[in-house]
N, C-alpha and C positions, 0 to 999 in steps of 0.2 A: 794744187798744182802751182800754184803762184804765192804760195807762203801765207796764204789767210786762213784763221782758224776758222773751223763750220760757227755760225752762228755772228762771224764779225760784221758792224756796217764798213763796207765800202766807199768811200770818197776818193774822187781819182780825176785828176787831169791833166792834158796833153798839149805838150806846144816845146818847141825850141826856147834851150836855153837864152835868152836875149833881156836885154835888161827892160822891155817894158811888161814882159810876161812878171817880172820878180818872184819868181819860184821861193828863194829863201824868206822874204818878205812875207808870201803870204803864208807860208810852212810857219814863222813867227808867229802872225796873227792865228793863226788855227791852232798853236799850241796850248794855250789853255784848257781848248774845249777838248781836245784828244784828251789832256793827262787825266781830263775829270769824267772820260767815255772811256771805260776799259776796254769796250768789244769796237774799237773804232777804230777802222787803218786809213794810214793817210795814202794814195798810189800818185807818183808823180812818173808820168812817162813822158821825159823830158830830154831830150836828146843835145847834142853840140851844134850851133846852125856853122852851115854852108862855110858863111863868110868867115876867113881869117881873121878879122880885127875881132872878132867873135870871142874866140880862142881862149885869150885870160881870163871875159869874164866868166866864160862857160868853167872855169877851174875852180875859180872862187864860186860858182854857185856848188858848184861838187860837197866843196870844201865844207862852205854853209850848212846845206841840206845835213851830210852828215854829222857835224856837231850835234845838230839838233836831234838827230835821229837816235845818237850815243845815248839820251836821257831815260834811254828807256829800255829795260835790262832782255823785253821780249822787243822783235821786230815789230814795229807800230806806222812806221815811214818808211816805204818802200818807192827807191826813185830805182827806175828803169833808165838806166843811161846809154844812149844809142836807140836808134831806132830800131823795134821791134819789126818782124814780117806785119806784112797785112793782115793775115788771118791772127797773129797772136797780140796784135793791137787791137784788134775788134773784140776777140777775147777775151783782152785782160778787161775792156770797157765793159763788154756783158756781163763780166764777171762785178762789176760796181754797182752799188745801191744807186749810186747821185756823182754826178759831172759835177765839174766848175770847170769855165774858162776865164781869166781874167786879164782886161787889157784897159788900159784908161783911154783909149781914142779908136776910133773908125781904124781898124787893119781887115784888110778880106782874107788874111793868113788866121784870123783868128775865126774868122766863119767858116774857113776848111775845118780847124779843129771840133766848130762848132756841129759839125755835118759828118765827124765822123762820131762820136754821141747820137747821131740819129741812125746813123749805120749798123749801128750795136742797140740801136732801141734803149737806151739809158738817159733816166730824164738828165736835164742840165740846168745849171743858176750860169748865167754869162750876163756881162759888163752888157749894159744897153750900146745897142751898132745898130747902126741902121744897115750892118752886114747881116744882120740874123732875121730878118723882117720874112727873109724868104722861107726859116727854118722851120715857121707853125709853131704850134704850142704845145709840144714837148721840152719846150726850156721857159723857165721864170728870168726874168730879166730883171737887171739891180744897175747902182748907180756904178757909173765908171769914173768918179771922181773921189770917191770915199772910202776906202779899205773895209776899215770898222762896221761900217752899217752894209757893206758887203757879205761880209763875214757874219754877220747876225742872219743872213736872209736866208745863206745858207745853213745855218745853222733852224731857223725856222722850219725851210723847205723838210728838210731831213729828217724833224719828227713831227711831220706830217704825213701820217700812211697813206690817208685818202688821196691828199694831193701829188705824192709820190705814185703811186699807182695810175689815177688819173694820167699824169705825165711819161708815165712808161708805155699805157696803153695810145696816149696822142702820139710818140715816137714809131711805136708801131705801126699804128697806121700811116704816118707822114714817110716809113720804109715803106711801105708795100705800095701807096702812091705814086713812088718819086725812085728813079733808080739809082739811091744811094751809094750802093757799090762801084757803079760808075765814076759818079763826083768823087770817091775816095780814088780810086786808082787815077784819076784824072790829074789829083791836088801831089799822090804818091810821083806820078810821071815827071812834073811839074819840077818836083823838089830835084829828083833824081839828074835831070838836066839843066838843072842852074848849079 
């Protein structure tokens, strides 16, 4: 339904385009490990934010993303541009082996994306916040200062089954806990009226 072959890993994450998310940046750094994982897709569900001054660089990330994406003769990098419904962002998440959210400092915009990964029960690797302290341990947490050893963690996390499962099963439970559909419509309402 969303263009992944049976059998691909999923990697996938959500946040407005804005330059401290760096979408093309880190589509860069993951490029390696994708071209040497044939059954690996990259999903970026990354929309235009709000703000006008926004605008350019939400273009140039378009623009980026897709270069990079060109390299590769089957669809491998899949960016969602625009905000999907509720239900087919949570799907496209369910539909993901492993999250990432990455942000080099304390945003509570990043703890919404982080909460919606728990909404969809899909573990996550996310930039240490003391936003995510409330999220449980359904997410591995990595440095927010260092790309590189970000990108390894994730990469670690990834082929880790145990630890992967372990972390799909703490999401689950941290959904059934916590009325996550809430927090998501809440963070949806939110966006809708700014």
């Amino acid at each position: 339904r969303f263009g992944f072959p049976e059998g691909a890993f999923v990697l996938a994450t959500v946040g407005f385009m804005i330059p401290w998310k760096d979408h093309p940046r880190m589509v860069e750094a993951l490029l390696p490990w994708i071209e040497s994982q044939p059954f690996l897709h990259l999903q970026i569900i990354a929309s235009e934010h709000f703000n006008e001054s926004m605008r350019g660089y939400a273009a140039d990330c378009r623009m980026r993303i897709s270069r990079i994406a060109a390299r590769f003769k089957e669809p491998r990098i899949h960016h969602v541009d625009g905000y999907p419904s509720d239900r087919e962002l949570i799907e496209r998440l369910a539909a993901s082996d492993l999250g990432y959210v990455w942000c080099p400092f304390d945003t509570g915009s990043s703890s919404a994306a982080a909460a919606q990964f728990t909404t969809a029960r899909c573990p996550l690797v996310a930039t240490d916040s003391s936003h995510y302290a409330f999220l449980g341990t359904g997410i591995v947490r990595g440095s927010k200062t260092d790309l590189d050893s970000f990108v390894k963690l994730i990469q670690k996390t990834a082929g880790d089954r145990a630890l992967l499962a372990e972390l799909r099963e703490n999401q689950r439970r941290m959904y059934r806990d916590r009325n996550y559909i809430a927090t998501a419509v809440k963070h949806l309402e939110i966006y809708k009226r700014e």
